[in-house]
N, C-alpha and C positions, 0 to 999 in steps of 0.2 A: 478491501480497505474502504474506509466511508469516516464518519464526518469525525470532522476535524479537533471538534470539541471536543474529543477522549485525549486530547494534549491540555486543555484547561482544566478537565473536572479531576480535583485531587482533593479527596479529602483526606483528612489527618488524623494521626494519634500519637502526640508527643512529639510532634513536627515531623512524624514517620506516616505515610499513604498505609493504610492495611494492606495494601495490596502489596506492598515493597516487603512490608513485613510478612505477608504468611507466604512470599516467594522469596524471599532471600536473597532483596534485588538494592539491598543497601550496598552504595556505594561499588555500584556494578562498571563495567564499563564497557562501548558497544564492540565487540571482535572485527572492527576493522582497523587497518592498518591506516595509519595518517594521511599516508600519500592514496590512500583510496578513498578517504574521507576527504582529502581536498578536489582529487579526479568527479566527485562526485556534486561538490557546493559550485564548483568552478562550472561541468556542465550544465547543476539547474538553473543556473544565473542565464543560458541560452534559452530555458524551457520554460523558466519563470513566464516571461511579459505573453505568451500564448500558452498559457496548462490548461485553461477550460478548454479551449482547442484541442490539443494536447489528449486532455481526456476521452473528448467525444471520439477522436479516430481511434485512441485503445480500444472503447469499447464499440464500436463500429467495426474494427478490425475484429475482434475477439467475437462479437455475434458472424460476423461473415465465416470464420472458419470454425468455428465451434455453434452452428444454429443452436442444439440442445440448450446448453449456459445461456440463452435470453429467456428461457419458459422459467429459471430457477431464481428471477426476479419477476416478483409480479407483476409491479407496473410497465415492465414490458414485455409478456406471456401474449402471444399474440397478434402485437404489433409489426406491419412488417419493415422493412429495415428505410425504404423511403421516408416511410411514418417518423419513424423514430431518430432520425437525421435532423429531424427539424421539430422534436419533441421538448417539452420545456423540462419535462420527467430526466429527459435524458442527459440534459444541461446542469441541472441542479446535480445532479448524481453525480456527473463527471468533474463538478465542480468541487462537489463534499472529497472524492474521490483524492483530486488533484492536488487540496487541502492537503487533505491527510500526508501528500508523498510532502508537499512542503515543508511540514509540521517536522516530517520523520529528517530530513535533512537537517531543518534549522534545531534537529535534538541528538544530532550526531554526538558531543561530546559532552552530552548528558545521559550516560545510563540508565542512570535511575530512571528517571520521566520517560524514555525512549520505551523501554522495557516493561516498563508500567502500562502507558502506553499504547502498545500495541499487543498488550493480554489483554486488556482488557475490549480493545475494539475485536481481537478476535473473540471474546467471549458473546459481546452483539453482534456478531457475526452466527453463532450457532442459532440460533433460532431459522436460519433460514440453511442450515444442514450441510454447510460450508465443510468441505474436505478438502484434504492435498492435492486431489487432481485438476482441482476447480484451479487454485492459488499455481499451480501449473500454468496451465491455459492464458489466465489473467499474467502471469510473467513473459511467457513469450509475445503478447498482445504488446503489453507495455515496453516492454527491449525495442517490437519492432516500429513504434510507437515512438521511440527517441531514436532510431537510427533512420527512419524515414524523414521525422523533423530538422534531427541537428544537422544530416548527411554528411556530409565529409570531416566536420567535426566531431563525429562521431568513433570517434579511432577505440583500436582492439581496448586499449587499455579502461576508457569510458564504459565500454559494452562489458569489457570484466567486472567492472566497480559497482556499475549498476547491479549485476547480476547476483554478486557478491552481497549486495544489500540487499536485493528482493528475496534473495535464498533464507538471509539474515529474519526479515519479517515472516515469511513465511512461517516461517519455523516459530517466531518469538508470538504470533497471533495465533497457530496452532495448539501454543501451549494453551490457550484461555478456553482452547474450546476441549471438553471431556470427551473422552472415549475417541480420537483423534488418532489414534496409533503413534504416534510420535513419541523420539525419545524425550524423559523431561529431565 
């Protein structure tokens, strides 16, 4: 996931995005259940006032146990994890990052644009050779990421809701990127 601006750029064709249109994403609506869409605004309103925080320990956490996934971003190929804790590369990313989950929440009951979206962020995402295993890895970073922040408010049903979303993205930024394996 990354910046945040794939939620504002929408161009049109007869008040219809091409992209809605050559996906068949008119008047879509996102496959969660209500009460996991509220499970979900209700926890980031905890995660909101620290996300750039937020972000850096995901991916602080995600380089610690997956070292390889920091060489598959350039501007931290290299760097080692002290460096990079107090990197400004790392701040701006976790920030676009953080965005992004923002963006995805506050488009919860908008299809269309949600959908739109996050095809299109995973389509800027291929360029740097983004697969499932990666959006893998980057999920369990981020679960444990809100379960070490919110901690006890963090209950089973939060950690479903999230889960249930990030599977959601996964799959719906999959679709942007070709050759992905993925069902479309």
């Amino acid at each position: 996931m990354g910046c945040s601006a794939s939620f504002h750029h929408r161009g049109t064709t007869k008040n219809r995005s091409p992209i809605s249109v050559s996906l068949g994403l008119k008047n879509l609506s996102v496959p969660l259940s209500r009460k996991t869409k509220i499970t979900l605004k209700e926890s980031w309103k905890l995660v909101e006032p620290v996300k750039s925080e937020a972000g850096k320990a995901m991916f602080m956490r995600l380089f610690e146990t997956h070292p390889n996934i920091q060489d598959t971003f350039p501007t931290f190929k290299g760097v080692s994890l002290d460096e990079l804790m107090n990197s400004r590369s790392l701040y701006l990313h976790a920030k676009r990052v953080m965005a992004a989950v923002e963006n995805t929440i506050n488009a919860l009951d908008d299809g269309e644009v949600l959908l739109e979206s996050l095809t299109s962020l995973g389509r800027r995402h291929q360029v740097w050779f983004v697969r499932e295993e990666h959006f893998k890895v980057v999920g369990e970073a981020l679960l444990w990421t809100l379960q070490d922040m919110l901690d006890t408010k963090c209950t089973n049903e939060v950690t479903l809701a999230w889960t249930e979303l990030y599977n959601f993205i996964t799959k719906t930024m999959l679709r942007g990127i070709p050759n992905n394996n993925v069902d479309k």
